[in-house]
N, C-alpha and C positions, 0 to 999 in steps of 0.2 A: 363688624365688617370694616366699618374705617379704622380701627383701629391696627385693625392686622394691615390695609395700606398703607399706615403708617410708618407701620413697623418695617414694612418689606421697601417702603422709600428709604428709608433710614438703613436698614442691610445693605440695598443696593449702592446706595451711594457710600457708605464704609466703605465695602470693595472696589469700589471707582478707586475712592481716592489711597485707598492699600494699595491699589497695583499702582498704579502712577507714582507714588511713593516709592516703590519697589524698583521703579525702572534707574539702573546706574550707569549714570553717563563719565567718559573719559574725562580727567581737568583740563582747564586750559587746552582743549581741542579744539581748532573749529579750519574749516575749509578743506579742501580735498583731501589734504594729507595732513591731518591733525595741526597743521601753525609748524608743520616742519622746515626749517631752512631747506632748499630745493637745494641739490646736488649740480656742480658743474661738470667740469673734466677729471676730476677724483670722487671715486666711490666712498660714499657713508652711511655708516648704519643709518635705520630704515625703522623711525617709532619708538626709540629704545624707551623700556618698559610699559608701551602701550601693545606692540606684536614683537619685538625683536626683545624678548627677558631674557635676562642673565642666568646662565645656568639651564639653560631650555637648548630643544631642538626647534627651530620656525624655519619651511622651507613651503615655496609652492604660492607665492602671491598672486590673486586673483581681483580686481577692481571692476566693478559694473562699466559700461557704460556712458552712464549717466551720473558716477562716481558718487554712488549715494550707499554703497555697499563693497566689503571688501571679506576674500572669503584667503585662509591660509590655513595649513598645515603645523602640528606642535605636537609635544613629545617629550619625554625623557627627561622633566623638570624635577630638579632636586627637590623640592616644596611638594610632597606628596597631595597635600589640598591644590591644587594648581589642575584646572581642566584641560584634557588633552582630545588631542584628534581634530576632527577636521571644525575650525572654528568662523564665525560669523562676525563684520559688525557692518554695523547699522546708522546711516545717518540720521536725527531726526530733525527737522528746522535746519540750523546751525551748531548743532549738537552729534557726537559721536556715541550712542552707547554701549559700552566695555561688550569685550570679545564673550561670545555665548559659545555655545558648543552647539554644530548644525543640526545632530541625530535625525537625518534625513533618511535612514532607512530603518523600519519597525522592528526588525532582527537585530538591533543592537549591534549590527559587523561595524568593524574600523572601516571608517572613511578617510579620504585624504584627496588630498588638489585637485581642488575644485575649481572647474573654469567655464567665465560665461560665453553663450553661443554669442554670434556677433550682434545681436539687436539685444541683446541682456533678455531674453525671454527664455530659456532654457538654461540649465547646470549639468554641466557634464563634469562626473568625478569618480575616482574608483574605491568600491569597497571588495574587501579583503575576506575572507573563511582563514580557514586552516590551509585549503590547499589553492585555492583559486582567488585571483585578482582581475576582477571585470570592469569595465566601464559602464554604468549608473548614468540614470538622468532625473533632474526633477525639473517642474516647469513652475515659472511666475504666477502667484495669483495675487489675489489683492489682500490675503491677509501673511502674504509669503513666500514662503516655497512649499509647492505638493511634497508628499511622501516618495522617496523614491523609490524606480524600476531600474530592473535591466534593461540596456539598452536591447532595445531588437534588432537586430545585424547579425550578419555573419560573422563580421572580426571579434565578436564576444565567443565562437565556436573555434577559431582558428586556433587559438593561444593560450595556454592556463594562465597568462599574467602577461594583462594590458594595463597602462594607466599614461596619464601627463597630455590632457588633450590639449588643441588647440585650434584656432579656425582662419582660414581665408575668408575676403568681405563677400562670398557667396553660400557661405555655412558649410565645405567644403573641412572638412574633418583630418588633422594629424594627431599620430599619437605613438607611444612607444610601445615594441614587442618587446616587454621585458625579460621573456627566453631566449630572444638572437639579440637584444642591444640593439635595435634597427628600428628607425624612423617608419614609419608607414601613413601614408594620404589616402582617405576615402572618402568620395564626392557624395554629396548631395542630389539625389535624383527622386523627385516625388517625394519630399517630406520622408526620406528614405536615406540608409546608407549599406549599399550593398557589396558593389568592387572594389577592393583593396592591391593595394600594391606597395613595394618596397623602394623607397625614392632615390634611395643611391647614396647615402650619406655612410660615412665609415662608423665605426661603432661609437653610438651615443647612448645617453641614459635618460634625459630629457629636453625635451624641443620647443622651440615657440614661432612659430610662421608669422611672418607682417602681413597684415590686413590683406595687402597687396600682395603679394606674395613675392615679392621682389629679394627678400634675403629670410632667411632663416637664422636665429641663435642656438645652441646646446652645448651642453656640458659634453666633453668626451675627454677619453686620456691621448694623448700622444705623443710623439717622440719629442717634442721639442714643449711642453707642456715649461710649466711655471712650478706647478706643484704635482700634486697626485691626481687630480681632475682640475682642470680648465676649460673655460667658456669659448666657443670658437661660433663664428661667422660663415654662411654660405652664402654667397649671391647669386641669384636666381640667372641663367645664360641665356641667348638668345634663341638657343636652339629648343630652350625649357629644360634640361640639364640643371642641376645646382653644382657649381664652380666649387675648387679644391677650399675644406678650410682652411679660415684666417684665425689666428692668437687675436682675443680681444687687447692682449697683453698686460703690461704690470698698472695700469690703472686699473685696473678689474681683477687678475688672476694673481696670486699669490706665492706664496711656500704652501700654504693652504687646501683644502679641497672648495672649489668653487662648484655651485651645481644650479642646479633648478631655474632656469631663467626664464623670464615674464618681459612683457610688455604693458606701457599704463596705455589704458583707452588712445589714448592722442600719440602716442608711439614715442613720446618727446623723454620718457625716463624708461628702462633697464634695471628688472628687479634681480636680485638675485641671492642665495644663501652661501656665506662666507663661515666655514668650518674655526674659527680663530674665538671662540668664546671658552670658556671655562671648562674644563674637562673635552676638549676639542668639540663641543657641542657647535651647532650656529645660529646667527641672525641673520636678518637678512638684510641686505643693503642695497644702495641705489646708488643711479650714475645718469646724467644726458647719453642720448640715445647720440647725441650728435659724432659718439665715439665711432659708430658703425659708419657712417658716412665716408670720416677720412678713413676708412681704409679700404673704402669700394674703390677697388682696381680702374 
């Protein structure tokens, strides 16, 4: 009998120290954005070879919070061993450990942009079938994130293809009809999201609201565009109306396709994916948010 506790101390602790072994942390990482030079009034790429790889698609940046976690979207990497879909990382201490892949849903369907509710206690992200793109939620536990569901709501019935959420500091829900190109907000009522509506924005593809709700960013085409898609600006009106967009213009938008734009926790940086990588793939890159300001009318 002691001997076999022995043995199974000695197992046990193997395994301790095999996984902890196992676990791969980024080099020379540390602080909220990996030891990255902060961005001023000129956009720059965003982690290159930590989330922004050469040769890849990276689009859809997602930061906790409490900036202890960062969730983004990838794709289409020349390097066939190269993990795709919706990917994870993880702070731990002062440590960053390299991007995992979320597989937050049991069905093995693609996920992609994944974004936290406003107190980082919930993930809202959409997975894909054959024919349908819904919106997904998984919730905080302490070894993670749950397995996810379908959201329950109505706007998961409205539209064969939803995705690209995002929230007001009341959990107050946007997000995109991907079959009309159209913005749509739906409140928060009883741990619930039931009334939807169409907010008036001209055709975009995805959106990201300020905490406050005071302006809006997304990607749309328009006439006076930079490139093929450009990032444009709405400022929230007095009457609660959102005002005609604005070009974020040539610090941000390109000859390029510009798309997917984010917010960090503190509102102080503008993430966003720049189609200019190799095989017109993209990364994604960053700017001061301080851009939107001057141009509030």
């Amino acid at each position: 009998m002691k001997l076999m506790k022995k043995l199974n101390l000695l197992l046990a602790t193997f395994f301790i120290f095999s996984y902890a072994g196992a676990q791969e942390y980024v080099e020379n990482a540390e602080g909220d954005y990996f030891g990255q030079i902060v961005p001023q009034d000129s956009a720059i790429i965003f982690a290159p070879e930590i989330i922004s790889v050469a040769n890849r698609y990276e689009y859809g940046l997602a930061i906790s919070p409490n900036h202890d976690e960062f969730f983004f979207t990838c794709e289409g990497a020349e390097d066939s061993t190269q993990i795709s879909g919706l990917l994870h990382i993880k702070r731990e201490g002062d440590r960053w450990l390299k991007p995992q892949k979320a597989n937050l849903n049991k069905e093995g369907l693609w996920e992609q942009e994944a974004f936290f509710s406003i107190d980082g206690k919930k993930l809202f992200y959409a997975v894909s079938d054959s024919v349908y793109t819904k919106i997904w939620t998984s919730s905080k536990t302490t070894d993670g994130w749950s397995m996810g569901e379908l959201l329950n709501s109505p706007i998961n019935n409205a539209s064969k293809r939803l995705f690209y959420t995002s929230f007001n500091k009341h959990g107050d829900m946007f997000y995109t009809n991907v079959d009309e190109l159209k913005i749509y907000k739906t409140e928060l009522r009883d741990d619930e999201y039931k009334e939807y509506s169409e907010i008036g924005l001209p055709r975009a593809g995805h959106a990201f609201v300020a905490p406050d709700e005071s302006f809006i960013i997304f990607d749309s085409r328009q006439t006076e565009n930079y490139g093929k898609v450009d990032i444009y600006v709405a400022f929230k009106q007095e009457d609660g109306t959102w005002g005609e967009p604005i070009n974020l213009g040539p610090k941000v938008n390109t000859k390029y396709l510009e798309t997917c734009p984010s917010l960090s926790p503190d509102g102080k940086y503008i993430f966003f994916g720049r189609y200019n990588d190799i095989n017109e793939k993209s990364n994604i890159y960053w700017i001061s948010s301080d851009i939107i300001q001057k141009l509030k009318p």
